[in-house]
N, C-alpha and C positions, 0 to 999 in steps of 0.2 A: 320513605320507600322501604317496602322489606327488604334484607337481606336474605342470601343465597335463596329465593325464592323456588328453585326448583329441588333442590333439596328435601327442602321441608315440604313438597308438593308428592311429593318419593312418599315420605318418610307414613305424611297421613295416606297414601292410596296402598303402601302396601305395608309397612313397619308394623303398625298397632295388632294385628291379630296375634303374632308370635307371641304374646308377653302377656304374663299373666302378671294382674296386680291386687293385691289384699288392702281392702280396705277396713279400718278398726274406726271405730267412732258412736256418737248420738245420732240413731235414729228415729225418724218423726215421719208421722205423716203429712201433708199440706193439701186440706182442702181447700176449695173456692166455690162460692157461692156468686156464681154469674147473675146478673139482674138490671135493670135502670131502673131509676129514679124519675118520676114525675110531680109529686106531690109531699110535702110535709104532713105528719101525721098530725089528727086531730086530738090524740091523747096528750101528745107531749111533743116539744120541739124536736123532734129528731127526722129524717127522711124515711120514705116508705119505700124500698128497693121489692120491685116486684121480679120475682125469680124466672127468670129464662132455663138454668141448667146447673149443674154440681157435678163437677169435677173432683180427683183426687190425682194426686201426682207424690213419690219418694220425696222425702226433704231430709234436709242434716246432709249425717253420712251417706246414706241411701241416697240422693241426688247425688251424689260423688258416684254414687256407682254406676247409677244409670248414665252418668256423662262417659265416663271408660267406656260403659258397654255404647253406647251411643256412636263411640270411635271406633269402635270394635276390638277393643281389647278380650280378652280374658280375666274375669273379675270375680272375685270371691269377697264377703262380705262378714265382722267380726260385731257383735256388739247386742245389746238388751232389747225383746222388745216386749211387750203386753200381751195378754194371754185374753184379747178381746176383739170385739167384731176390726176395729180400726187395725188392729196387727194382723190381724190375717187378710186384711186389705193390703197390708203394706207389704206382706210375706208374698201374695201372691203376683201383686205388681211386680215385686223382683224375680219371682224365680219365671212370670213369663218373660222377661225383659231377657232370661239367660247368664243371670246372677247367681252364680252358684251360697248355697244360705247355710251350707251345713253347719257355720260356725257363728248362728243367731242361737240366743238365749232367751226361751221364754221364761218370763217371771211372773208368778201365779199373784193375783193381787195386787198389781200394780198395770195403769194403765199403759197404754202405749200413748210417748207424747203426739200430741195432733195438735197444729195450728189453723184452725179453722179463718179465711178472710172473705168480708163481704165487699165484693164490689159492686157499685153503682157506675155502668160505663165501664171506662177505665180508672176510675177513684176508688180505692180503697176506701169504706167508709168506716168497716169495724174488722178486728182479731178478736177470736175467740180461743184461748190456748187450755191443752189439759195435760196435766205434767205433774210427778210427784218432784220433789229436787231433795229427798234428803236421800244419803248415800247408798250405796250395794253395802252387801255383807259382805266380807273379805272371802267365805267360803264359793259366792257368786263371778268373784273377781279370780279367782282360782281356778274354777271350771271356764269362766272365760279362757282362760290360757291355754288350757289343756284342748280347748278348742280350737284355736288356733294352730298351736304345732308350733314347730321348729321354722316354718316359714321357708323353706329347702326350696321350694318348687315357684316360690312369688320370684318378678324381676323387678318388684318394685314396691314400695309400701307408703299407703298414705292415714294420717291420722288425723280425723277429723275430729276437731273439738269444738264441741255448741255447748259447754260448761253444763251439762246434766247429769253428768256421776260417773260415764263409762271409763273415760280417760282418766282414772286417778294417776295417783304417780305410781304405782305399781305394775300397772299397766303398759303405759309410755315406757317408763326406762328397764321392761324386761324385753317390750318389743323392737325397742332401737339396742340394747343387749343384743339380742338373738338377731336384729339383721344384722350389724355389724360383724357377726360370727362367720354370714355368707358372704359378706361383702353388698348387703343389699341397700339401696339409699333408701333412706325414711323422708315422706314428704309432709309436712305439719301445719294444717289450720290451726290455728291458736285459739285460746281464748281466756280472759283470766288474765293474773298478776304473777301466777307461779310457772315462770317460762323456766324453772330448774330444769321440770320433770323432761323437758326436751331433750335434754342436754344429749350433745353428738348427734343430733339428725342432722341430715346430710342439708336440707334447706327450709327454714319455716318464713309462712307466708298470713303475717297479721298482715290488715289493715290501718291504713294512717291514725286511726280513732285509736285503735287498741295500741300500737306503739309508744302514741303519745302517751296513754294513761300506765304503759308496763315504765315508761321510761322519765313520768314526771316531769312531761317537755309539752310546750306548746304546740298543739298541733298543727299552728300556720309556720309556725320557724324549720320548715323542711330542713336545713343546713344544721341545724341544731339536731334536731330529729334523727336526720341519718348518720348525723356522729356519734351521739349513744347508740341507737342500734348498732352500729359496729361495734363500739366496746362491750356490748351487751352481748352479740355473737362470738366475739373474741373469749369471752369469759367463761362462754358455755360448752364452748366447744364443736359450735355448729359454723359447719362450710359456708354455706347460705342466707342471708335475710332479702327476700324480696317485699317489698311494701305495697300495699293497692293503695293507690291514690285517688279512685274514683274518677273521674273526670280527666285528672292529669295522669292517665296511664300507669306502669307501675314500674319503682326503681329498685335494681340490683345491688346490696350493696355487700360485700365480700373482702378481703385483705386486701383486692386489687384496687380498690376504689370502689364509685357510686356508679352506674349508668343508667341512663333514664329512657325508658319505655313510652313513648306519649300513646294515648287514647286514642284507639281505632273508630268508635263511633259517633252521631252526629245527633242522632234522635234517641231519649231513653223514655222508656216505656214504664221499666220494673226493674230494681235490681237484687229482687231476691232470687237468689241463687248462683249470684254473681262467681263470687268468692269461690264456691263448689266449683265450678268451669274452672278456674284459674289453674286450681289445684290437680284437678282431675287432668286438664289438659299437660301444662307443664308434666306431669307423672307419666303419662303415656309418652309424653315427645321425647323425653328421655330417657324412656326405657326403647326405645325405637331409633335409638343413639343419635339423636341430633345433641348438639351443646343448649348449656341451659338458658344463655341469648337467643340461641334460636328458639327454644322453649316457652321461651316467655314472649317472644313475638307472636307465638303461634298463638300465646294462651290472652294476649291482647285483641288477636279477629274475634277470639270464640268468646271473650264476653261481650265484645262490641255488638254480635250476634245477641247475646242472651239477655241482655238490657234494652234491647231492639223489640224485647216479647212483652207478654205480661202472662203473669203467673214464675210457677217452678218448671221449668225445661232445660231439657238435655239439649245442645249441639251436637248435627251429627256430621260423621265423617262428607256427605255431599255437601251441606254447607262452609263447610271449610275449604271446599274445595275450591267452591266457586267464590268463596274470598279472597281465598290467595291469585284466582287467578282473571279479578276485575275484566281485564280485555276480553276474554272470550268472553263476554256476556252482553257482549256487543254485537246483537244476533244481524244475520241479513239473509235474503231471500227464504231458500227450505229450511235453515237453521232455525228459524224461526218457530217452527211447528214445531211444539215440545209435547213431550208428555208430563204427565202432573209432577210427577216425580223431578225429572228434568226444571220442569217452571221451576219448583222449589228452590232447587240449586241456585239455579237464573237468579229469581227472587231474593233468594239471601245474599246476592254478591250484590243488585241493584240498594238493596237496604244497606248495606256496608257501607258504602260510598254514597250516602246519602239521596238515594232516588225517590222522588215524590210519585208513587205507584196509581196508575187508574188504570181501573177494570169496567169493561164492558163486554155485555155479550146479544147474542142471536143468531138466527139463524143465518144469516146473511144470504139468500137461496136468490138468484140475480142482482148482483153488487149492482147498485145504480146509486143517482146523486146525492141522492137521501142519507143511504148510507156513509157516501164519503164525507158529506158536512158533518155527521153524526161525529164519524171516525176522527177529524181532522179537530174537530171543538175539545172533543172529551182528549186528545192529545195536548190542548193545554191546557189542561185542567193539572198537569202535572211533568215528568218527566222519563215517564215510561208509558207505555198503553200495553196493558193487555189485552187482548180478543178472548171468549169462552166462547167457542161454536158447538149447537147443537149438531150430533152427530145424527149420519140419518134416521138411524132409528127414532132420535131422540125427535128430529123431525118430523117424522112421519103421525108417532105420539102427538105433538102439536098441534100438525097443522091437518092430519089426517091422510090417507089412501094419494097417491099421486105424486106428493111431495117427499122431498125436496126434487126441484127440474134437476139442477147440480148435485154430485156429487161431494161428500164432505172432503174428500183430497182436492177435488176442484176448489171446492169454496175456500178449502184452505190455504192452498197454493196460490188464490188470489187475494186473499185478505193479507199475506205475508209478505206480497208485490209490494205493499203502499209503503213509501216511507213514515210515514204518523204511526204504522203499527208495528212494536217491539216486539208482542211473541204470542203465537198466536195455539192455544190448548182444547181441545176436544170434551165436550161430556156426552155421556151417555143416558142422564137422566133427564126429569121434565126441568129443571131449573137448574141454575148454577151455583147451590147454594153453598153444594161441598167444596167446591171450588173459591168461591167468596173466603167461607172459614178457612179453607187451607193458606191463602194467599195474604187476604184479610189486609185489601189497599187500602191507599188513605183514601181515593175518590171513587166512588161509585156512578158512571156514569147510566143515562138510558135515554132514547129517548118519550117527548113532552105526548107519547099517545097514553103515557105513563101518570098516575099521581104519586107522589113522593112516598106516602104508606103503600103503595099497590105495588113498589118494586120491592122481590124478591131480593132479600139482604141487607133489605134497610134498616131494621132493625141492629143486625146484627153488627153492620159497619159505624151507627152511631153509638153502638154499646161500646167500640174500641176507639172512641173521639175522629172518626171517620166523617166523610160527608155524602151523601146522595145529592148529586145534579143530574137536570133533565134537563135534556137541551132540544130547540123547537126543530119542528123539521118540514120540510120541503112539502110542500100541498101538492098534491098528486105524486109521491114520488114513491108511494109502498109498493112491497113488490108485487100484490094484486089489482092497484090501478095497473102498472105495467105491464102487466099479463092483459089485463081488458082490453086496453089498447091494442095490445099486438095481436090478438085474435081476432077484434074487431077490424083491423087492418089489413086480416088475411082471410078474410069472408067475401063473398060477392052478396050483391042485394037478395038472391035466395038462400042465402043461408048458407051457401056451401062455400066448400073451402077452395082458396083459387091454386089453381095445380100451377 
């Protein structure tokens, strides 16, 4: 159970804007090559991923950023990048994101790093990476400084290390120098064997892999583990060592003792970009003055969220929200009727607490029995249902001139009645396909007037280990036998209508 739960509820709806935080580190870019797999290639044993889409997303430090700004922090950003197509990709990703860059260095000649991965589904099948690794020139590492500043203006500073040259040690202990000067905490990914260059940040946060290998300890002897890290924090002069544990959530361990954080989530997806959340969140909860237990609570939902995805993403301040606050997402009657926006929220607090998500959609224009077996099957097909109704334009596109008889508040208001249906969202276009991707359930329902290629987002929901079910439906029961009937029923033997 979290503690002070309302608090920290404060702290993310209104804390994170005031505070600005400076991020120093390796940035990269992180492509993805989306595709499935159907076939083994005939050159060589390897699989044929046929390409659906390509994506780019911030990685490294730069996913640090985008997580702050994703909270709504105020965020500035320090560190090296490429003087090529892929850095002005990554230049431009940030400064729409509202990342302030002034304190990016291009370096002529040198690429910017990218980790290019190909997925099949949701399988990663290959990384492709482009990166130089031998060091800056000390006169690079200078102007970096100068670019930065005195650091006067940050309420908080994080240093992200992916071991590619930016973090030398001249770097680190001139910027935990000069925060210490304001009184500012430094928050620190590690990376590497030379945990010197940290020395005096206020909390650094390796992972159980890297502890073990700073600390020449077995990485399943936890107890052993977190007893060097403390003599290893003891010695450096840092306030804080928090550990990720992956799976086993993550432990505190300080002069006061150990305290253990267990793992918010239930289904993991991906955990790149794990680590970045962690830090990024912790750094904002505490510049937005919660304690760093609370911190680290909060920074436990938001990976449990970010492991929940696939790819590199940011957690945003609505998903958090509706983590922290499971019960409200326990919709009933008009509550029910969300906007996309709204679902999302819904969505990530049902993913949280492990909900098996089905999506179905249509028009629904005279709910009738068809509909309710429909509704009532594809409800257990899992542990939420969501509705996509065509709105009436979107109906009208459909089905043409006349339609929909209901109006989309009607329809909605009644599709929200049933209990089998959790939340019921609106589109406006011919399909619900942005909706599919935005939500992206595990079950895709429809029903059986459908073939399994012929529904809209089938594709896409098997590409993320999803599944498509059709389920049969009622003989006579669409809503234009029901109309034939009921006109046929209000006609007399000439044709006309009985008054």
């Amino acid at each position: 159970m979290l503690e002070h739960r309302h608090k920290i509820i404060d702290a993310v709806r209104h804390g994170f804007e005031k505070h600005r935080v400076l991020v120093v580190g390796d940035l990269m870019l992180d492509k993805y090559v989306w595709g499935r797999v159907q076939r083994i290639s005939p050159e060589a044993p390897v699989p044929v991923v046929q390409i659906d889409h390509i994506t780019n997303s911030p990685g490294g430090a730069a996913n640090v950023a985008m997580n702050l700004r994703s909270l709504g922090c105020q965020v500035s950003i320090a560190g090296f990048l490429g003087n090529d197509e892929d850095g002005r990709c990554l230049l431009d990703r940030l400064q729409s994101a509202g990342v302030e860059t002034q304190a990016l260095v291009c370096v002529p000649g040198r690429p910017t790093i990218t980790k290019t991965r190909i997925l099949g589904g949701q399988q990663q099948m290959l990384r492709l990476d482009v990166e130089q690794t031998n060091q800056f020139s000390s006169d690079l590492y200078d102007f970096l400084l100068s670019r930065i500043g005195e650091l006067g203006d940050a309420s908080t500073i994080v240093l992200s290390d992916y071991g590619k040259g930016v973090l030398s040690d001249t770097i680190c202990r001139a910027v935990i120098l000069r925060a210490r000067k304001h009184s500012i905490p430094v928050f620190v990914d590690p990376k590497g064997f030379k945990y010197e260059k940290y020395a005096g940040c206020h909390a650094i946060s390796p992972n159980r892999s890297e502890l073990a290998a700073v600390t020449a300890t077995d990485a399943a002897n936890l107890d052993e583990l977190f007893a060097k890290g403390e003599r290893l924090r003891s010695e450096l002069g840092i306030s804080h060592l928090m550990v990720t544990l992956g799976e086993l959530g993550i432990a505190l361990v300080d002069s006061s003792g150990t305290q253990r954080f267990p793992a918010r989530c239930r289904e993991v997806f991906d955990v790149s970009g794990a680590g970045d959340t962690v830090i990024a969140t912790v750094a904002a909860a505490t510049a937005a003055g919660l304690e760093l237990e609370e911190a680290i609570q909060l920074a436990n939902l938001a990976a449990g969220l970010v492991i929940g995805k696939i790819g590199t993403t940011a957690v945003g301040k609505g998903e958090l929200i509706a983590a922290l606050s499971p019960s409200e997402n326990e919709l009933s009657g008009q509550k029910k009727i969300c906007s996309q926006d709204e679902l999302s929220q819904v969505v990530a607090g049902w993913r949280l607490i492990g909900r098996r998500i089905v999506l179905t959609n249509g028009c629904f224009d005279l709910l009738h029995a068809g509909h309710l077996m429909l509704l009532e099957q594809a409800r257990r097909e899992g542990d939420c249902l969501i509705v996509a109704l065509n709105s009436d334009r979107s109906v009208r596109a459909v089905k043409g001139a006349g339609r929909p008889i209901l109006s989309e508040d009607a329809r909605a208001k009644l599709l929200a009645a049933l209990p089998c249906v959790d939340a019921v969202v609106l589109f406006d276009d011919k399909t619900p396909l942005g909706i599919i991707r935005t939500v992206r359930p595990n079950v895709l329902a429809k029903g059986a007037n459908y073939l399994d290629d012929e529904v809209v987002g089938s594709n896409e929901i098997k590409a993320w280990g999803g599944k498509v079910v059709i389920i049969p439906l009622i003989e006579e029961s669409e809503t234009e036998a029901v109309l034939k009937r009921a006109t046929a029923e209000l006609q007399d033997d000439s044709g006309n209508f009985v008054q």
